[in-house]
C-alpha positions in Angstrom: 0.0 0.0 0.0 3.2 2.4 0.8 3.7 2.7 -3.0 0.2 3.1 -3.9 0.3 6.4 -1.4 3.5 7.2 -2.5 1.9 7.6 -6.1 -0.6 9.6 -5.2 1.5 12.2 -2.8 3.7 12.6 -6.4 0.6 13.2 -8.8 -0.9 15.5 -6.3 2.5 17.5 -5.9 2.7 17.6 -9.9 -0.7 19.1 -9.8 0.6 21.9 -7.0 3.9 22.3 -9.2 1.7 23.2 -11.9 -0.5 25.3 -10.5 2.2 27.5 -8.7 3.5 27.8 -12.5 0.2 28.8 -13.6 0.0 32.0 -11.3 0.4 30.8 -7.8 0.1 33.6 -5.1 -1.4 36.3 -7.6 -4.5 34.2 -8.7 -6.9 33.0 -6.3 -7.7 29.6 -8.1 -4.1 28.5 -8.7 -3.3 29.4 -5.4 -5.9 27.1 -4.0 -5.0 24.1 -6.2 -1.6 25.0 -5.2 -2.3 24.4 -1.3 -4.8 22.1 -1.4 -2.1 19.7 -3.8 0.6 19.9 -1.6 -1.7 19.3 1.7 -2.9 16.1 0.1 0.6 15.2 -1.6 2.5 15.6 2.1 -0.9 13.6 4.0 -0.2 10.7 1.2 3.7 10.9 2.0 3.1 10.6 5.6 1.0 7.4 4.4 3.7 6.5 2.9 6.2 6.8 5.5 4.3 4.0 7.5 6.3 1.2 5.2 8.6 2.7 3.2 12.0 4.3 4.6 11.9 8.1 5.0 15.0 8.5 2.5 13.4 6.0 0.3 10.2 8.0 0.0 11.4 11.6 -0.4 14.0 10.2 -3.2 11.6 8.6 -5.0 8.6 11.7 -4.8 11.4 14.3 -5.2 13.2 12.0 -8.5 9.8 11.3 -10.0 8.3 14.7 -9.4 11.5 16.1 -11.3 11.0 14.4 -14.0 7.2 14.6 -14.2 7.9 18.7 -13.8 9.8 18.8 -16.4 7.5 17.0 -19.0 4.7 19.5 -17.9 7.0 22.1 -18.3 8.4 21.3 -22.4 4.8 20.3 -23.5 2.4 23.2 -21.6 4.9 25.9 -21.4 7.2 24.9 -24.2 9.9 24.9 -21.9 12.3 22.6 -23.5 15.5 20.9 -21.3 18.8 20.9 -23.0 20.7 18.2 -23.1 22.6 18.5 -20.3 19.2 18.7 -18.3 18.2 15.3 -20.0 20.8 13.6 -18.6 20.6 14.8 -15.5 16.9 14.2 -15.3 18.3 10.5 -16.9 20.3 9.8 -14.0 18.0 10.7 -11.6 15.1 8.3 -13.6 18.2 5.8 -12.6 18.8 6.5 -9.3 15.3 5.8 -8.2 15.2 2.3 -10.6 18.8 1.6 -8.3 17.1 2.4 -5.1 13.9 0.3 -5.5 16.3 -2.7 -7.7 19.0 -3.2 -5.3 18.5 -1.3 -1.8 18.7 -3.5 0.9 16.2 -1.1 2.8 13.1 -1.8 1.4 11.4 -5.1 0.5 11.0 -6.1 -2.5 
């Protein structure tokens, strides 16, 4: 059940990500999507936390949300990551895959 929470804490910060983008703190709407997804994404985390390792967790929602960011970002706001971004965002896609493959502190 950890990962199932841990999903929804990352799609719920992607929506708050977005919505900050979107005019967080000067629009009223956006501001409230904003709060409300991070509320929900940190109450999912804690969830989370119940089964899965705290540095586990936050590597995995921080590495995913990254990379989930960044695709919002190139196809709504046509904000397109160089190269050097790709591969960073690459090794970060493989970082998690390492953690979850081969870390001794979780079960798998």
């Amino acid at each position: 059940m950890g990962y199932f929470y841990l999903a929804i804490a990352i799609m719920m910060e992607v929506v708050a990500m977005t919505a900050l983008k979107s005019g967080g703190f000067s629009k009223l709407l956006p501001t409230l999507v904003m709060a409300t997804g991070y509320g929900i994404s940190f109450y999912f985390m804690l969830l989370a936390l119940k089964t899965i390792p705290m540095g586990i967790t936050y590597a995995i929602w921080a590495g995913i949300g990254i990379v989930l960011i960044a695709v919002i970002g190139a196809v709504r706001y046509n904000e397109t990551p160089d190269l050097p971004a790709i591969i960073g965002m690459s090794l970060i896609i493989l970082g998690v895959i390492v953690i979850h493959t081969f870390s001794k502190t979780i079960a798998h």
